[in-house]
C-alpha positions in Angstrom: -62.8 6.5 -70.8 -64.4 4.1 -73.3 -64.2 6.6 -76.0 -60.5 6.2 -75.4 -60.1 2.4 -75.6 -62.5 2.4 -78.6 -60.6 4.9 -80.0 -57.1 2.9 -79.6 -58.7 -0.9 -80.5 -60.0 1.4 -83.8 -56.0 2.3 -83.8 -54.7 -1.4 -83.9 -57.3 -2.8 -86.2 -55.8 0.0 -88.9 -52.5 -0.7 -87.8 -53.0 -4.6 -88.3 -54.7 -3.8 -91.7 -51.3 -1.8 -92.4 -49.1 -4.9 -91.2 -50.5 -7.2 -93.2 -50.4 -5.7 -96.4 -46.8 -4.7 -95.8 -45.9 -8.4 -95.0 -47.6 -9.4 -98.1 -45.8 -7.3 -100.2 -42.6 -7.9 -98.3 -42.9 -11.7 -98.6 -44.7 -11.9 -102.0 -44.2 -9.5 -103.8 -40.2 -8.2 -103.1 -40.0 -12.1 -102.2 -38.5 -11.5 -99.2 -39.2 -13.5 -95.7 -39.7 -12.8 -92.7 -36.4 -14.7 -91.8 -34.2 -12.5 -93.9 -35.6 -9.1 -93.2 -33.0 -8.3 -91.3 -30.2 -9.8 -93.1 -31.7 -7.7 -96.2 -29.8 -4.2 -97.0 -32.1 -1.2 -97.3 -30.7 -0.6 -101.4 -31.5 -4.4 -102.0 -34.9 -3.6 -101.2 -35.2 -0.9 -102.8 -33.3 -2.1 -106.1 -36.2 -5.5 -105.6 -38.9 -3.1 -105.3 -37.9 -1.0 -109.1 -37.3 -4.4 -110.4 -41.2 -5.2 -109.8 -42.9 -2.9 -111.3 -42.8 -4.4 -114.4 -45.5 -6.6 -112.7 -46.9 -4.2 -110.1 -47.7 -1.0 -111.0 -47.0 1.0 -107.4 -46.9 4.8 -108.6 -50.3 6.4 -110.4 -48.5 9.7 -111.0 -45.2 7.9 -112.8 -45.0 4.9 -115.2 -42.1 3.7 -112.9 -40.9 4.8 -109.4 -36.9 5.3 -109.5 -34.4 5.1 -106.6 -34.7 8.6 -105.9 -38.6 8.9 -105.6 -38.4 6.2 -103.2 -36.1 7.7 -101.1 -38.1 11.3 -101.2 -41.0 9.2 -100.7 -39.8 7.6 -97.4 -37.9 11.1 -95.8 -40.9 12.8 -96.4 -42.0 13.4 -93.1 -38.3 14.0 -92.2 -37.8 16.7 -94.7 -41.0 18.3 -93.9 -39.9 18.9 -90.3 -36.4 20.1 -91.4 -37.7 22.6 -93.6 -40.1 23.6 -90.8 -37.5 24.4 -88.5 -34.9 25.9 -90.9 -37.6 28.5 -92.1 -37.7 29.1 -88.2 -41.6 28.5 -88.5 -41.7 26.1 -85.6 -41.0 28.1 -82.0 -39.9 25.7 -79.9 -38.3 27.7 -77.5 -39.5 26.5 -73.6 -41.5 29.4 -72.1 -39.4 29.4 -69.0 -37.4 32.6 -68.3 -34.2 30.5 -67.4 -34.5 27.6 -70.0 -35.5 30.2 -73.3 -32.9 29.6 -75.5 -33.4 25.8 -75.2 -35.3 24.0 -77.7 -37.5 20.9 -77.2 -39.2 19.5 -80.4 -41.7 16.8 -78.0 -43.3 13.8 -80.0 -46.6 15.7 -79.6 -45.3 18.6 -81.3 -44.1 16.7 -84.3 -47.4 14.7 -84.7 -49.1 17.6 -85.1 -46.8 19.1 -87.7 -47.4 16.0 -89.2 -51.1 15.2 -89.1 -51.2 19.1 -90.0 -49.7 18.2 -93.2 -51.3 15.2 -93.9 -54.7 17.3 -93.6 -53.4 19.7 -96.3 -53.5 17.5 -98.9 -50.3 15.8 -98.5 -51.6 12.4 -97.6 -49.5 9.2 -97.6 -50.2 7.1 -101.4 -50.7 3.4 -100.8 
């Protein structure tokens, strides 16, 4: 039981971390506030966060991220799951005899595809 607390005030402290630096880049370095987060379109940040890199260099593979790596970047996980299931390498049929051809994909299945993945060498780039 105290393993499992430590375990989830571990969680938040990363998960702070995480916040923070994602505020700061949202506020400083895109210049965008809290304020007018939601007012902001997703291709306005997106267009702000091109624009910086002359400043910033984000990507260690690239000399500059474009639209289009951003995007692949963020549907990753997405994509990864889609291509799971369209290869029909996922069975997610429930193991009842009256519910078989049903298909349930459960949050606890897709973490696992995902953490999985992320163990493979596919790890998410700061």
């Amino acid at each position: 039981f105290g393993l499992y607390w430590l375990w989830h005030v571990f969680r938040l402290a990363v998960d702070l971390r995480e916040y923070s630096e994602m505020k700061y880049f949202f506020n400083v370095q895109l210049d965008i506030r809290e304020s007018d987060i939601s007012a902001v379109s997703w291709s306005e940040v997106v267009r702000r966060t091109v624009k910086i890199q002359d400043r910033i260099r984000l990507c260690v593979v690239k000399d500059k991220l474009t639209v289009h790596d951003i995007i692949n970047r963020t549907m990753r996980k997405e994509n990864y799951l889609i291509a799971l299931l369209n290869k029909d390498l996922l069975d997610l049929r429930i193991p009842l005899p009256f519910l078989r051809e049903t298909q349930l994909l459960t949050k606890s299945v897709e973490w696992s595809c995902v953490s999985r993945k992320k163990g493979r060498g596919m790890r998410k780039s700061s």
